[in-house]
N, C-alpha and C positions, 0 to 999 in steps of 0.2 A: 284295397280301399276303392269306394265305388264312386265312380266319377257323377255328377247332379246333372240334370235334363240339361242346365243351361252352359255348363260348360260342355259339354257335349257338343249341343248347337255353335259354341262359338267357335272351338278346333274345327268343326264343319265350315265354318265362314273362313276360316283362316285360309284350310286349305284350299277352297272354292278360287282364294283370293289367288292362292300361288297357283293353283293352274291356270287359272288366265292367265298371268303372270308368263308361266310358261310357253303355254298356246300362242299368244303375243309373240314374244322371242323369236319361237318356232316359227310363227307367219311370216314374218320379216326377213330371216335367215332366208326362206323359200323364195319367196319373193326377190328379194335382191338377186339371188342365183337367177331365177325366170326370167327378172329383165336383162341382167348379164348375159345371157342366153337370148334373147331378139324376141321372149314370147308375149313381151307388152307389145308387141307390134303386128299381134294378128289381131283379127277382128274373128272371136271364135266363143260361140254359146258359154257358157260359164258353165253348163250341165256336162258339156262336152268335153271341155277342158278338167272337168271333173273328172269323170269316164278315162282321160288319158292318164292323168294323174293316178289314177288308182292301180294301174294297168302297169307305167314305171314302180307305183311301192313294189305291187305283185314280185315283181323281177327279182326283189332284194330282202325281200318278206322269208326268213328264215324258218324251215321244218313245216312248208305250205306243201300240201299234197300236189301240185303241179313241177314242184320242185324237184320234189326225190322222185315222180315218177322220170324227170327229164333228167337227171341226173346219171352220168353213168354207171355200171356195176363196177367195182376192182375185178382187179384182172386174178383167177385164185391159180399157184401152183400146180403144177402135174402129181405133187406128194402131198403138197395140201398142208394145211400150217399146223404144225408140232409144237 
């Protein structure tokens, strides 16, 4: 059964609704950590502190080509795995 233009639109709004929703959550959690951490206390560009932010995800940023380059090899046997 095929869903009409306007319901459509409205699951669009819905969801719209719950990512904010989340995004929210998500700001606040950071936040609270940041100032638990002393970083309300700098006086630091907001582009900047962007820049840093992005740079700590990187770190934690799972299957990032920076990752598995720095990442080291396993060690392989002298007979090699059977």
């Amino acid at each position: 059964m095929r869903k009409s233009s306007s319901k459509i639109r409205e699951e669009i709004e819905r969801l719209h609704d719950q990512l904010k929703a989340a995004e929210t959550k998500e700001a606040e959690r950071i936040g609270r950590i940041a100032v638990k951490a002393g970083l309300g206390d700098f006086d630091i560009d907001e582009a900047k502190l962007g820049e840093l932010f992005a740079e700590i995800a990187g770190r934690f940023h799972t299957g990032g080509e920076k990752r598995r380059q720095a990442a080291p090899k396993p060690a392989q046997s002298p007979e090699g795995d059977a």
